[in-house]
mmCIF file as gemmi writes it, N, C-alpha and C atoms, coordinates in Angstrom:
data_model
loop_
_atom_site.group_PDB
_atom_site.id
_atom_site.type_symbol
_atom_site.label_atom_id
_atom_site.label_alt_id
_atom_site.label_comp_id
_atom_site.label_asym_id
_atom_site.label_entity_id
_atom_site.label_seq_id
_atom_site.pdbx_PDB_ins_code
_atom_site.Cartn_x
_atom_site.Cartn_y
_atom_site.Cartn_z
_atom_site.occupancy
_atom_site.B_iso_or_equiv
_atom_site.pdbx_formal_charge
_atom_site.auth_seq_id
_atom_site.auth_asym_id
_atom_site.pdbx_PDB_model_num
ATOM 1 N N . UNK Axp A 1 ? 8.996 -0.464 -11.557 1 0 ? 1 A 1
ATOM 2 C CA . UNK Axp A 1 ? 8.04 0.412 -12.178 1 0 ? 1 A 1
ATOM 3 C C . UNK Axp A 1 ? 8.795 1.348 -13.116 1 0 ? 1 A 1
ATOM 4 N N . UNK Axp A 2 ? 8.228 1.514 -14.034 1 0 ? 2 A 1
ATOM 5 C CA . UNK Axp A 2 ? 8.942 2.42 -15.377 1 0 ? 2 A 1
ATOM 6 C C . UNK Axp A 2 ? 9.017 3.551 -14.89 1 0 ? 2 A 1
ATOM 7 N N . UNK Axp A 3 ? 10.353 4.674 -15.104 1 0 ? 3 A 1
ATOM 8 C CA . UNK Axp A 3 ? 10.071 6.141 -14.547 1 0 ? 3 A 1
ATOM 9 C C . UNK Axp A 3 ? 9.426 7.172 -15.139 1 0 ? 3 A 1
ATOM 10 N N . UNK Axp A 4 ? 9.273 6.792 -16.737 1 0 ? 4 A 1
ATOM 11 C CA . UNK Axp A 4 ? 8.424 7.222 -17.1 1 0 ? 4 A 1
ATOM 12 C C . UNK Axp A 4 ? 6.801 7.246 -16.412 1 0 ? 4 A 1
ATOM 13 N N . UNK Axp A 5 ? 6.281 6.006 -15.78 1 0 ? 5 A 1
ATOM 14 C CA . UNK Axp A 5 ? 5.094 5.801 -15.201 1 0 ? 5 A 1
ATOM 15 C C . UNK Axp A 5 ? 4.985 6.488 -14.094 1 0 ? 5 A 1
ATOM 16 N N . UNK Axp A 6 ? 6.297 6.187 -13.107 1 0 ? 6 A 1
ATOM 17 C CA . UNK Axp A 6 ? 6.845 7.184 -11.669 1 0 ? 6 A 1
ATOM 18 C C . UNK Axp A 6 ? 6.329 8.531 -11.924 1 0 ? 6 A 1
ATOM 19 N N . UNK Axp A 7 ? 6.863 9.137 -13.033 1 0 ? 7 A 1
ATOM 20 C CA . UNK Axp A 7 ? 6.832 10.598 -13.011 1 0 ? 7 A 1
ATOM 21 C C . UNK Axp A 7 ? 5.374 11.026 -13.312 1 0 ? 7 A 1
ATOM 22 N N . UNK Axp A 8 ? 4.617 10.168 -13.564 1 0 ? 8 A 1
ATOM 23 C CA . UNK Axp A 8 ? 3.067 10.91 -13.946 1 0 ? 8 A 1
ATOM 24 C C . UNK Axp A 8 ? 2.435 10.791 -12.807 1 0 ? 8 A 1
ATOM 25 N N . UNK Axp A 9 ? 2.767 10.015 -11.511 1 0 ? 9 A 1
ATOM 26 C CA . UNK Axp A 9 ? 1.687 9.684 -10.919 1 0 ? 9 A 1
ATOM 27 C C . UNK Axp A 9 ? 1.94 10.975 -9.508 1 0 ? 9 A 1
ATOM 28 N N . UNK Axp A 10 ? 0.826 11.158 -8.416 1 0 ? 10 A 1
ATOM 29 C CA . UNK Axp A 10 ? 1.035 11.444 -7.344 1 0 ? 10 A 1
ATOM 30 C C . UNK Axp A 10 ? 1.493 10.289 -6.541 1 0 ? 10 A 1
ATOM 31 N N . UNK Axp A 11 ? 0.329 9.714 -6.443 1 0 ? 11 A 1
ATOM 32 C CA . UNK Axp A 11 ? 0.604 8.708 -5.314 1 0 ? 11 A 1
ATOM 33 C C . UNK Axp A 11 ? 0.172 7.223 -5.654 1 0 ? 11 A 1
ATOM 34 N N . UNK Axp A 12 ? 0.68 6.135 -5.401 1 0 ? 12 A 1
ATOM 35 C CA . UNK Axp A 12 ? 0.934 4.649 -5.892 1 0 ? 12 A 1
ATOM 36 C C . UNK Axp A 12 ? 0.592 3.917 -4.898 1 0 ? 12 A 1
ATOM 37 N N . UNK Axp A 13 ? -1.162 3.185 -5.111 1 0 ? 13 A 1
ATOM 38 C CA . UNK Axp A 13 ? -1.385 2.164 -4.089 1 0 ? 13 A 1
ATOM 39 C C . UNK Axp A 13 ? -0.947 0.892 -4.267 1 0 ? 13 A 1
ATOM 40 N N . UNK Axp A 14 ? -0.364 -0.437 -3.194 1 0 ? 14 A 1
ATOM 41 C CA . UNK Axp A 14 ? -0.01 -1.295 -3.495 1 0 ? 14 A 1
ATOM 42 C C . UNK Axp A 14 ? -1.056 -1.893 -2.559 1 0 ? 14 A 1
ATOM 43 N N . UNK Axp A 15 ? -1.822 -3.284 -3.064 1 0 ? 15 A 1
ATOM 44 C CA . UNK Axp A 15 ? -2.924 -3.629 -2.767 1 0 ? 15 A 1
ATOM 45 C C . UNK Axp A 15 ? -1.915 -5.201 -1.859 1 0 ? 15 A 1
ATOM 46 N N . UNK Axp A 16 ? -0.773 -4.863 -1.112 1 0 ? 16 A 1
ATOM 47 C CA . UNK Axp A 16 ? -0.639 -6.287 -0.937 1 0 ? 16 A 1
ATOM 48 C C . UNK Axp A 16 ? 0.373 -5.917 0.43 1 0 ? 16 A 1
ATOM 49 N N . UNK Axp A 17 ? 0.906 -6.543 1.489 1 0 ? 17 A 1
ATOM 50 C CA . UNK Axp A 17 ? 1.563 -6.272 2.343 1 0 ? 17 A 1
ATOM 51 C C . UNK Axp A 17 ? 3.219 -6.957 2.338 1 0 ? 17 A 1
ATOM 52 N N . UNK Axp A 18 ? 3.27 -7.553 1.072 1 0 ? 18 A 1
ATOM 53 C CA . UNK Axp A 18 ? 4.363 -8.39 1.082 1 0 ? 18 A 1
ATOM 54 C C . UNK Axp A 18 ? 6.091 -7.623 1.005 1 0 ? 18 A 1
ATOM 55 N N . UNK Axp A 19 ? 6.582 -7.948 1.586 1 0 ? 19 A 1
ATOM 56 C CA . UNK Axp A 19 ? 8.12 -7.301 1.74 1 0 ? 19 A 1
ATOM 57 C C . UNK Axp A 19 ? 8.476 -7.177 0.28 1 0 ? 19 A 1
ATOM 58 N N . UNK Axp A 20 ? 9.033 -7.798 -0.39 1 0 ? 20 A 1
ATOM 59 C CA . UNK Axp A 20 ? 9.08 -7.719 -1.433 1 0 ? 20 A 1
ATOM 60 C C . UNK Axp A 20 ? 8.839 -6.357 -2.345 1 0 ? 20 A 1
ATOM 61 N N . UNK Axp A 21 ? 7.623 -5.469 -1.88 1 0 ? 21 A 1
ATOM 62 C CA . UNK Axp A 21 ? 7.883 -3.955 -2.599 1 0 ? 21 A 1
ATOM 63 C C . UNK Axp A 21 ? 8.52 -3.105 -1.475 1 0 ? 21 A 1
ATOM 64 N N . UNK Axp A 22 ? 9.426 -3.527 -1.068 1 0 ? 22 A 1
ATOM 65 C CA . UNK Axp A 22 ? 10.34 -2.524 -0.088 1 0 ? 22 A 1
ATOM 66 C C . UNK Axp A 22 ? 11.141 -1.758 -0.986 1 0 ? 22 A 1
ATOM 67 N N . UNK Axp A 23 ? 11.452 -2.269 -2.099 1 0 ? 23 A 1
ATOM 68 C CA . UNK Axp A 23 ? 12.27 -1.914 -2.617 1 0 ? 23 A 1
ATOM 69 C C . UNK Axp A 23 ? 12.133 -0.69 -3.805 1 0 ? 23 A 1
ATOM 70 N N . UNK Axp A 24 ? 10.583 -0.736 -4.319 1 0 ? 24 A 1
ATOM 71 C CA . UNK Axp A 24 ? 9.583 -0.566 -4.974 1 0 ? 24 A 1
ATOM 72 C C . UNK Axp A 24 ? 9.341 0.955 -4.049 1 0 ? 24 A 1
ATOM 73 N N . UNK Axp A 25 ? 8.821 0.863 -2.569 1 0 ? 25 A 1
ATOM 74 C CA . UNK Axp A 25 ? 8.476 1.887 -2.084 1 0 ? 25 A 1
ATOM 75 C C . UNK Axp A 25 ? 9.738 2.786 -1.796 1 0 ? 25 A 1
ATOM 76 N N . UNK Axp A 26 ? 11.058 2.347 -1.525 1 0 ? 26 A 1
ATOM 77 C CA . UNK Axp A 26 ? 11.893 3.164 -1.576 1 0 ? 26 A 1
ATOM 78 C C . UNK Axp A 26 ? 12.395 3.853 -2.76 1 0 ? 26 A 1
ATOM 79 N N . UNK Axp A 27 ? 12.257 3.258 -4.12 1 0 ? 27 A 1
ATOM 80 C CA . UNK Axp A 27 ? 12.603 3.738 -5.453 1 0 ? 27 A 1
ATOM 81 C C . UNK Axp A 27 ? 11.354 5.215 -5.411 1 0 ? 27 A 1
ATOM 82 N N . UNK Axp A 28 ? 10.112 5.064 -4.95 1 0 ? 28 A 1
ATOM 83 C CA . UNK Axp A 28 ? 9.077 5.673 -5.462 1 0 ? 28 A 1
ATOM 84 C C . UNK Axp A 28 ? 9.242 6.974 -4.246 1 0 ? 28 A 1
ATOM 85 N N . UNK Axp A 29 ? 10.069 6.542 -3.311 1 0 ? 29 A 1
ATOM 86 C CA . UNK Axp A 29 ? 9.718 8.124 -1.896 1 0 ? 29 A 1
ATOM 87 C C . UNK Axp A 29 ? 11.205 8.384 -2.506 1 0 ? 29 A 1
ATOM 88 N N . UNK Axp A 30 ? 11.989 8.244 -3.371 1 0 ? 30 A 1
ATOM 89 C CA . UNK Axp A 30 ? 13.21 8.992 -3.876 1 0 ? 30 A 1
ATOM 90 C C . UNK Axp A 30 ? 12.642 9.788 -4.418 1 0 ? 30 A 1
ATOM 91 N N . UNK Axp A 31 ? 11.633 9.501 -5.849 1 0 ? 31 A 1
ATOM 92 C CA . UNK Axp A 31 ? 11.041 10.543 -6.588 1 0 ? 31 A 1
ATOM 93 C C . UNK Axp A 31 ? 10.052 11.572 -5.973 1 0 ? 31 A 1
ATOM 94 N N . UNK Axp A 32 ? 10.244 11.782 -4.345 1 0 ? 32 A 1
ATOM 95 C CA . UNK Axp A 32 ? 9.572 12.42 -3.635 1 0 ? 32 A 1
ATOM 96 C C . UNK Axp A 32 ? 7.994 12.18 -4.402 1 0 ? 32 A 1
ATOM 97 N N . UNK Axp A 33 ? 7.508 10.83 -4.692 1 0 ? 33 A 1
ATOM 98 C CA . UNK Axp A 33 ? 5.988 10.247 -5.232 1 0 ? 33 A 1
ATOM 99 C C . UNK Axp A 33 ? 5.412 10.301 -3.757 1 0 ? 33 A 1
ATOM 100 N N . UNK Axp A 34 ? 4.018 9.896 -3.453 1 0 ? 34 A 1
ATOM 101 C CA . UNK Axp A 34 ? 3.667 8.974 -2.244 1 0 ? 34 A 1
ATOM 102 C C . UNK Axp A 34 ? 3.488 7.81 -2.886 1 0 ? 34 A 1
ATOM 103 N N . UNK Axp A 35 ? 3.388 6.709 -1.507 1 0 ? 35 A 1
ATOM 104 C CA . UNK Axp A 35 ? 2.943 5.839 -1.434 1 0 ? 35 A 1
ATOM 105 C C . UNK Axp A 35 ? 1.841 5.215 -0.511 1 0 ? 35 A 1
ATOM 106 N N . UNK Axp A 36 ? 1.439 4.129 -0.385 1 0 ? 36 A 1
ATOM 107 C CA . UNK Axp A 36 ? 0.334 3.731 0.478 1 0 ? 36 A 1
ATOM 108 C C . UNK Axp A 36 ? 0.195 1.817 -0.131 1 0 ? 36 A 1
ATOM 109 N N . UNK Axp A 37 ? 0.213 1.28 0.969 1 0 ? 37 A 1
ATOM 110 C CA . UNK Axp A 37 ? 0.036 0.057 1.057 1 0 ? 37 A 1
ATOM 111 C C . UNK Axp A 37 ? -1.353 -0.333 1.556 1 0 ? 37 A 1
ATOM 112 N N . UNK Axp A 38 ? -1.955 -0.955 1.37 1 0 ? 38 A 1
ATOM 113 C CA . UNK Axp A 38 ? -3.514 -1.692 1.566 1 0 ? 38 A 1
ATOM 114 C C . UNK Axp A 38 ? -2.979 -3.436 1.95 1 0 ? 38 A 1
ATOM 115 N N . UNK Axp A 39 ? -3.339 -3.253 3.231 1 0 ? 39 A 1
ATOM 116 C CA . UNK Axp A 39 ? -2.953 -5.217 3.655 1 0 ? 39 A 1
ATOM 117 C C . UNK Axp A 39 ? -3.716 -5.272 4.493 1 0 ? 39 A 1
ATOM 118 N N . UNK Axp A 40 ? -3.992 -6.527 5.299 1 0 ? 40 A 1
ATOM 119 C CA . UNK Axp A 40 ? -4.526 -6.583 6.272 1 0 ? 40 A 1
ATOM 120 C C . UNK Axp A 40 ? -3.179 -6.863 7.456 1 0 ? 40 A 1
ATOM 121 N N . UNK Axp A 41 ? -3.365 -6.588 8.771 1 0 ? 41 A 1
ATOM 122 C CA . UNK Axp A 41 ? -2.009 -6.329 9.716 1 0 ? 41 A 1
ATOM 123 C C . UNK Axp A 41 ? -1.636 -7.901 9.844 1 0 ? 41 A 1
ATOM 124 N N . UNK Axp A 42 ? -2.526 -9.125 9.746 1 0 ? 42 A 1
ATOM 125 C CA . UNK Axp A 42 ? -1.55 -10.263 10.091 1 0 ? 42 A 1
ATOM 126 C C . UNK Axp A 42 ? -1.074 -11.071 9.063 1 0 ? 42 A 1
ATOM 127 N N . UNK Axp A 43 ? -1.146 -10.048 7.526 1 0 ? 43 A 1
ATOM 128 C CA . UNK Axp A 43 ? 0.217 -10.636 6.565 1 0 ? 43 A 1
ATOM 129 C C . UNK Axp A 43 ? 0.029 -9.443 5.576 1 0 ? 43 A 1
ATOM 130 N N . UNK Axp A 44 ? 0.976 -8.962 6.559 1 0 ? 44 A 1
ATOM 131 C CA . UNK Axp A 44 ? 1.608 -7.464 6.323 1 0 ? 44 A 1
ATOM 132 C C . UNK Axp A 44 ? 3.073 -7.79 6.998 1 0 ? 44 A 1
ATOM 133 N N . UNK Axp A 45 ? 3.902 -7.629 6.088 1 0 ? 45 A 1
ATOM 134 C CA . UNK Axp A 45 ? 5.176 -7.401 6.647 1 0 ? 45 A 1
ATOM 135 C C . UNK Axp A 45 ? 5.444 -6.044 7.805 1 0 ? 45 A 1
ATOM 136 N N . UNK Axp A 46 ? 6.627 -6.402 8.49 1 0 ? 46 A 1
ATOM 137 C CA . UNK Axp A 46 ? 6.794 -4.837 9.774 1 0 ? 46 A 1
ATOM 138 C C . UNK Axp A 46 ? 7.169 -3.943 9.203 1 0 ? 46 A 1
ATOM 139 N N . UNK Axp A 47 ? 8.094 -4.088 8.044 1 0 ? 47 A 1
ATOM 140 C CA . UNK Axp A 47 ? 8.331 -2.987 7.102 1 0 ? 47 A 1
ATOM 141 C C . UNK Axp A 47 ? 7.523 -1.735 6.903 1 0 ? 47 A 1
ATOM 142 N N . UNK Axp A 48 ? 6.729 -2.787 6.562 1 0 ? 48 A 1
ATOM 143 C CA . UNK Axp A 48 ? 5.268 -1.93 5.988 1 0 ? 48 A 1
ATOM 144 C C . UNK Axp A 48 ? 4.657 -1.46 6.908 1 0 ? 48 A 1
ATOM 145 N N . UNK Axp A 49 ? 4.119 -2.235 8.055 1 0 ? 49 A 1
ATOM 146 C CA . UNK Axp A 49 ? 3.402 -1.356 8.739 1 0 ? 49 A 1
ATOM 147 C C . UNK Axp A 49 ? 3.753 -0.574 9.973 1 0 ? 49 A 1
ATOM 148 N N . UNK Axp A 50 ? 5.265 -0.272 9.974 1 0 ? 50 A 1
ATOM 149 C CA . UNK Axp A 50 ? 5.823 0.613 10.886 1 0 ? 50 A 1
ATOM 150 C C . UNK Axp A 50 ? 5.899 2.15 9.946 1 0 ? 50 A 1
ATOM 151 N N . UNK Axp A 51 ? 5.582 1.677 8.951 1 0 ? 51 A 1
ATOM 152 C CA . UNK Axp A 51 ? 5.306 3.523 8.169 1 0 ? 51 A 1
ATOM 153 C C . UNK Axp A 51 ? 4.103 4.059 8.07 1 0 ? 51 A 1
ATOM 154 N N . UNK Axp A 52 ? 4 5.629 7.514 1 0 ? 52 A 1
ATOM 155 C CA . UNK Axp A 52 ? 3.003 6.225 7.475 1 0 ? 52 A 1
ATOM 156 C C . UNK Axp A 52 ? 2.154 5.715 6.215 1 0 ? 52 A 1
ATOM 157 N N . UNK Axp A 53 ? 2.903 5.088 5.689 1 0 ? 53 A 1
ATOM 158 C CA . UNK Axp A 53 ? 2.851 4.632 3.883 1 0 ? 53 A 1
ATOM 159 C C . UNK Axp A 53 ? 1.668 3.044 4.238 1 0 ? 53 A 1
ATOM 160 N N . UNK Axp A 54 ? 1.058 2.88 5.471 1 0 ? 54 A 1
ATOM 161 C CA . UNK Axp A 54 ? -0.089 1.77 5.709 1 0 ? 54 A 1
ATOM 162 C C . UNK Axp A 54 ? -1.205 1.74 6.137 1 0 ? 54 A 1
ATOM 163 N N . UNK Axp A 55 ? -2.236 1.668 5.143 1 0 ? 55 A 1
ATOM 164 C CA . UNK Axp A 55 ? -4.017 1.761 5.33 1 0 ? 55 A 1
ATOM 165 C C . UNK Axp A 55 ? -4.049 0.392 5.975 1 0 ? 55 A 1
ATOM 166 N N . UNK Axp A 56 ? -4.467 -0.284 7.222 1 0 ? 56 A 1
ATOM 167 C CA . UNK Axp A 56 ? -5.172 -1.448 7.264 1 0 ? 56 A 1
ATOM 168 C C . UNK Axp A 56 ? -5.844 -2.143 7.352 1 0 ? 56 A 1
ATOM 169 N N . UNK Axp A 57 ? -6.322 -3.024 6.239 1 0 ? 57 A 1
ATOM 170 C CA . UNK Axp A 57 ? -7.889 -2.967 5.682 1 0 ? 57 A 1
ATOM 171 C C . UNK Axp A 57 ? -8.679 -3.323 6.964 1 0 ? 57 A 1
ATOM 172 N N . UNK Axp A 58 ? -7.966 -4.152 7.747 1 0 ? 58 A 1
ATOM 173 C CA . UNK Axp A 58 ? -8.795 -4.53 8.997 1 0 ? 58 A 1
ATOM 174 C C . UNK Axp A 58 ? -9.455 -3.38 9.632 1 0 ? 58 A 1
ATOM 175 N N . UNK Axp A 59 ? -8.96 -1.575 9.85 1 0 ? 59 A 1
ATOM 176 C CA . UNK Axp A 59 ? -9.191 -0.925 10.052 1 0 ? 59 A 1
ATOM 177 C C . UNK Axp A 59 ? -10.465 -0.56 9.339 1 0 ? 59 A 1
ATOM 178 N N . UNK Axp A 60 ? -10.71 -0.767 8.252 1 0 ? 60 A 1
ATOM 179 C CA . UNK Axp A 60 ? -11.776 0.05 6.909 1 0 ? 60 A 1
ATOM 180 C C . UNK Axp A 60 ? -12.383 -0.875 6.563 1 0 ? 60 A 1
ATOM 181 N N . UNK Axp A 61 ? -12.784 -2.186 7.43 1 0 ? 61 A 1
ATOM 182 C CA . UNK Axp A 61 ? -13.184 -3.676 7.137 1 0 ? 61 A 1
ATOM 183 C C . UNK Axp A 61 ? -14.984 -3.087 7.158 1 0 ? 61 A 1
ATOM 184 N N . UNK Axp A 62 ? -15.633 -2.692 7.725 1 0 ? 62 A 1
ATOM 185 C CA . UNK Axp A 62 ? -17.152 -2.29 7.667 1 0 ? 62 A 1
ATOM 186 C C . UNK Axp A 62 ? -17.392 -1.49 6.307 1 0 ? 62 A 1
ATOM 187 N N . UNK Axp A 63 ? -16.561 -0.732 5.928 1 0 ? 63 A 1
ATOM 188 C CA . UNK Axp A 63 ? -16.528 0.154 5.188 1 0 ? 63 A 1
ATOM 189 C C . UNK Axp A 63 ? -16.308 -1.208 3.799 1 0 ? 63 A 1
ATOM 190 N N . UNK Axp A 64 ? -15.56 -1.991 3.471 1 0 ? 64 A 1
ATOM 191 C CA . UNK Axp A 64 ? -15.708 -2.591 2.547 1 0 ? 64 A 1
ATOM 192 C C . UNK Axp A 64 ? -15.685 -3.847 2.009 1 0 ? 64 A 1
ATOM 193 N N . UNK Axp A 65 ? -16.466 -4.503 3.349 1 0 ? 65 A 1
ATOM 194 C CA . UNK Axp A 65 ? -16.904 -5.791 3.528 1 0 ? 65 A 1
ATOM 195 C C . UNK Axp A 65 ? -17.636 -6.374 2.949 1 0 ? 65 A 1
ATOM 196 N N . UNK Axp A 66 ? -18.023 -6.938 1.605 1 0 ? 66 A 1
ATOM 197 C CA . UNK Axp A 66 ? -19.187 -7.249 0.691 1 0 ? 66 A 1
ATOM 198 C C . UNK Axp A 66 ? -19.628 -8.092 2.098 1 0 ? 66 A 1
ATOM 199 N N . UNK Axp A 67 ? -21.256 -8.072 2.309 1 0 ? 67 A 1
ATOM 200 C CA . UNK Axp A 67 ? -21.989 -8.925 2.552 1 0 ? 67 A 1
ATOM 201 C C . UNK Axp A 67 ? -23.437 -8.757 1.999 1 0 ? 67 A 1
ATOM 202 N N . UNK Axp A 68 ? -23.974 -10.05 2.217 1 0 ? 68 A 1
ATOM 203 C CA . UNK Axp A 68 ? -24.681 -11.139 1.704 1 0 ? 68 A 1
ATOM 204 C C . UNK Axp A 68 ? -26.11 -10.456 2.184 1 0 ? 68 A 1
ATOM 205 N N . UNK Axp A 69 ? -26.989 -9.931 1.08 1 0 ? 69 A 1
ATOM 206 C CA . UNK Axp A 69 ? -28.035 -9.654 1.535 1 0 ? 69 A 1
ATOM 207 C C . UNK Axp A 69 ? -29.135 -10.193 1.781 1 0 ? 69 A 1
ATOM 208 N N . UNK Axp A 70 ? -30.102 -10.623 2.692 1 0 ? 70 A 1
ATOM 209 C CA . UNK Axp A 70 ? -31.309 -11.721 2.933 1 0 ? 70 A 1
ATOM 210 C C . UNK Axp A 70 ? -32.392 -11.517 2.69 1 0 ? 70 A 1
């Protein structure tokens, strides 16, 4: 992520649970930014969801479950 982009933001959602922004979330809690990850817990890396930095959607699943109206 550009630091130019870093420096404007508060806080940076990542809509995915994959290890891969480990690296991403540690660059971004240097710039004392937040962060927050959005996954669901059974492909969500442990990384991720052993921090405070994890919403899981399974948790907020009623809340934004499109269904099908009859």
């Amino acid at each position: 992520m550009d630091d130019r982009l870093q420096n404007s933001l508060d806080i940076v959602y990542i809509a995915s649970g994959d290890s891969d922004f480990i690296r991403t979330k540690e660059n971004i809690l240097k710039k004392q930014k937040h962060i927050k990850f959005l996954a669901y817990e059974n492909n969500c890396a442990w990384e991720i969801r052993m921090g405070s930095w994890f919403i899981s959607l399974d948790s907020i699943r009623a809340e934004i479950e499109r269904t099908l109206k009859t």
